[in-house]
C-alpha beads as a LAMMPS data file, in Angstrom:
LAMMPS data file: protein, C-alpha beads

111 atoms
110 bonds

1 atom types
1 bond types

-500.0 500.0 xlo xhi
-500.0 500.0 ylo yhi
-500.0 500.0 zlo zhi

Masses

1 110.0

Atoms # bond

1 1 1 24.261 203.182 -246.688
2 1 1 21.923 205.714 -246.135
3 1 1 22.320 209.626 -245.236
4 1 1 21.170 212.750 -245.736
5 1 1 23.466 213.341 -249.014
6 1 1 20.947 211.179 -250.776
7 1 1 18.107 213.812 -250.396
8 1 1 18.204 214.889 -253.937
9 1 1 18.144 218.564 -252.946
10 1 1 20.549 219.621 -255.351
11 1 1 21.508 222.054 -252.968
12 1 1 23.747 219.226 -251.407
13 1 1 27.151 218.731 -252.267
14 1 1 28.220 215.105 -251.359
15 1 1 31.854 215.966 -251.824
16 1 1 31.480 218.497 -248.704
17 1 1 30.041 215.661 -246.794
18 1 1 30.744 212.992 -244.541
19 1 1 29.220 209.685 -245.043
20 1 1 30.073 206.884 -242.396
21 1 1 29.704 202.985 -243.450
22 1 1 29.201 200.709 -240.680
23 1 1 28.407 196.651 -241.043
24 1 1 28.165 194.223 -238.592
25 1 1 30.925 191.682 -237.741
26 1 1 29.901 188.503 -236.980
27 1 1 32.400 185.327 -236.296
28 1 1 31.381 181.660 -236.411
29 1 1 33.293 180.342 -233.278
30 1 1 32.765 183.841 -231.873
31 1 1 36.392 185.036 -231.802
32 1 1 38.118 187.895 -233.449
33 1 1 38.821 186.926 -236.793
34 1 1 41.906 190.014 -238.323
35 1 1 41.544 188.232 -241.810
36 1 1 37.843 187.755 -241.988
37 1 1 37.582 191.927 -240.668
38 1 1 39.852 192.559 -243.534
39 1 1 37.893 190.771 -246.273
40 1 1 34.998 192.044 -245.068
41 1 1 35.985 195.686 -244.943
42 1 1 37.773 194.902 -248.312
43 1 1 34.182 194.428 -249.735
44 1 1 32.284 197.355 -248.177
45 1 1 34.750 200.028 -249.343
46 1 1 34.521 197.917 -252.942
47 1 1 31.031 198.465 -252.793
48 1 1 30.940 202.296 -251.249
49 1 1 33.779 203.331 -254.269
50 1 1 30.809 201.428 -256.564
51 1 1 28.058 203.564 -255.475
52 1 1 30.725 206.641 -255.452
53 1 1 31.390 205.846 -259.154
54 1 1 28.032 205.567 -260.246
55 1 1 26.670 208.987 -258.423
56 1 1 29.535 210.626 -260.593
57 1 1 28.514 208.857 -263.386
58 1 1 24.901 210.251 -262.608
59 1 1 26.457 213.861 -262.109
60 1 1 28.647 213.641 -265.025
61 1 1 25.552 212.777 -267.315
62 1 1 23.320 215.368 -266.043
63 1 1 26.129 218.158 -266.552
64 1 1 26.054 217.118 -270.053
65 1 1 22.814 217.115 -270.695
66 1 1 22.256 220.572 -269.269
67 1 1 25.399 221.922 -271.185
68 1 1 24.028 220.413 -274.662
69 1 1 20.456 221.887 -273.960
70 1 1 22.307 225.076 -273.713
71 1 1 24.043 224.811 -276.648
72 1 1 20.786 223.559 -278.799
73 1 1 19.077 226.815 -277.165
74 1 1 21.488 229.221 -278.526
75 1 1 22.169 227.719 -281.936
76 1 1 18.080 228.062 -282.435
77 1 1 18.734 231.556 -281.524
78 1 1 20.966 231.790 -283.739
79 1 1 19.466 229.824 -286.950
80 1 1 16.205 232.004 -286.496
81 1 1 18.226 235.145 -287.081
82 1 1 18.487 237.602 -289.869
83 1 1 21.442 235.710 -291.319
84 1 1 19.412 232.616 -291.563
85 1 1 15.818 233.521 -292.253
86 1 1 17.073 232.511 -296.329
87 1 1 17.471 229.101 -295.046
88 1 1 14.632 226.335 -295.553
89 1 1 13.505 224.911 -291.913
90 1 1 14.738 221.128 -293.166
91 1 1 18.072 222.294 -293.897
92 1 1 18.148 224.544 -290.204
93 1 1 16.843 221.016 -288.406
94 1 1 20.396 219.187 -289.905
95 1 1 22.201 222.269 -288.688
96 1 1 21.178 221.881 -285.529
97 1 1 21.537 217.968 -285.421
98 1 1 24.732 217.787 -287.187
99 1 1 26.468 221.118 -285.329
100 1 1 25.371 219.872 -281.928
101 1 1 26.877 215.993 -282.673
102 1 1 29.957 217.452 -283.904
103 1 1 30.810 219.863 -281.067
104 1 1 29.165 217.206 -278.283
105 1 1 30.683 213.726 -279.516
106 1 1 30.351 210.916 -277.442
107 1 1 32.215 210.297 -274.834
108 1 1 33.488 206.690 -273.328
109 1 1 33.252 203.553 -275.098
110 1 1 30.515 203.024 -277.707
111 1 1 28.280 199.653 -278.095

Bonds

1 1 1 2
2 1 2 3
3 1 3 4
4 1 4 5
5 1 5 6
6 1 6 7
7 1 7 8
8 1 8 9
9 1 9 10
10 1 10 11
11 1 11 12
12 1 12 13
13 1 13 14
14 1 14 15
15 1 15 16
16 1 16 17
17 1 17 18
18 1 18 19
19 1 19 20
20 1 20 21
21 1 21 22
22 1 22 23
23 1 23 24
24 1 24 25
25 1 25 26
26 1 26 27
27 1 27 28
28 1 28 29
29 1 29 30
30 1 30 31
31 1 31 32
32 1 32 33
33 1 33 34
34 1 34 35
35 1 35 36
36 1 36 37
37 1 37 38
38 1 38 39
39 1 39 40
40 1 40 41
41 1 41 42
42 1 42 43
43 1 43 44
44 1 44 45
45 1 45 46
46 1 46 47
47 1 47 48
48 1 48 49
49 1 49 50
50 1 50 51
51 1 51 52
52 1 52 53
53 1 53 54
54 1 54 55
55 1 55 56
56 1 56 57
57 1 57 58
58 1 58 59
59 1 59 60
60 1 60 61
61 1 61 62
62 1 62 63
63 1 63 64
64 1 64 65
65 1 65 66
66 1 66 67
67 1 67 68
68 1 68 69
69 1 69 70
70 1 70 71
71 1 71 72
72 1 72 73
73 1 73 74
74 1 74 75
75 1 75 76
76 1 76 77
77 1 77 78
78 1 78 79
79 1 79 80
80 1 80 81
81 1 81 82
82 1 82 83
83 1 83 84
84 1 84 85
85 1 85 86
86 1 86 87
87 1 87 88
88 1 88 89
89 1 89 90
90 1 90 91
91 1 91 92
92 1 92 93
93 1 93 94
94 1 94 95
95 1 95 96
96 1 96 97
97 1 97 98
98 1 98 99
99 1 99 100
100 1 100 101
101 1 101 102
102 1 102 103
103 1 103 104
104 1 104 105
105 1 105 106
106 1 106 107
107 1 107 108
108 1 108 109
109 1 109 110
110 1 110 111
């Protein structure tokens, strides 16, 4: 499957688009077939819904990463204050490891 949602110009929005799946049907003896159309079509959409998940998987991900980045940016900000500046840079690096893990936890199923 291949259209113009898979430009990467983040401009797109897939879920504003239509995208059309064709496959060729092809019959041994040459006759029409309803239960070999419906397996077939059975598979396609199986494998469409795949490559749906996955792209939201892919969006999902990159929202994260964007929104933790963020995050990190501010609390910097924030430890190089005037409330802070008594604070050794060691101690300011676990801050900012141990504040981001805590309010970003992982998400899903851990290995």
């Amino acid at each position: 499957m291949e259209d113009a949602s898979r430009s990467g110009d983040p401009r797109r929005r897939r879920d504003l688009e239509s995208t059309f799946l064709d496959f060729p049907v092809v019959t041994d003896d040459g006759s029409w077939h309803d239960d070999a159309m419906k397996q077939q079509f059975r598979v396609a959409l199986i494998r469409a819904d795949q490559e749906w998940d996955q792209a939201q998987a892919r969006s999902d991900t990159h929202r994260r990463q964007v929104r933790v980045e963020a995050f990190r940016r501010r609390l910097v900000t924030l430890l190089e204050g005037e409330s802070y500046r008594h604070v050794d840079a060691a101690t300011k690096d676990r801050l900012l490891a141990e504040v981001t893990a805590l309010v970003f936890q992982p998400k899903g199923r851990e290995l």
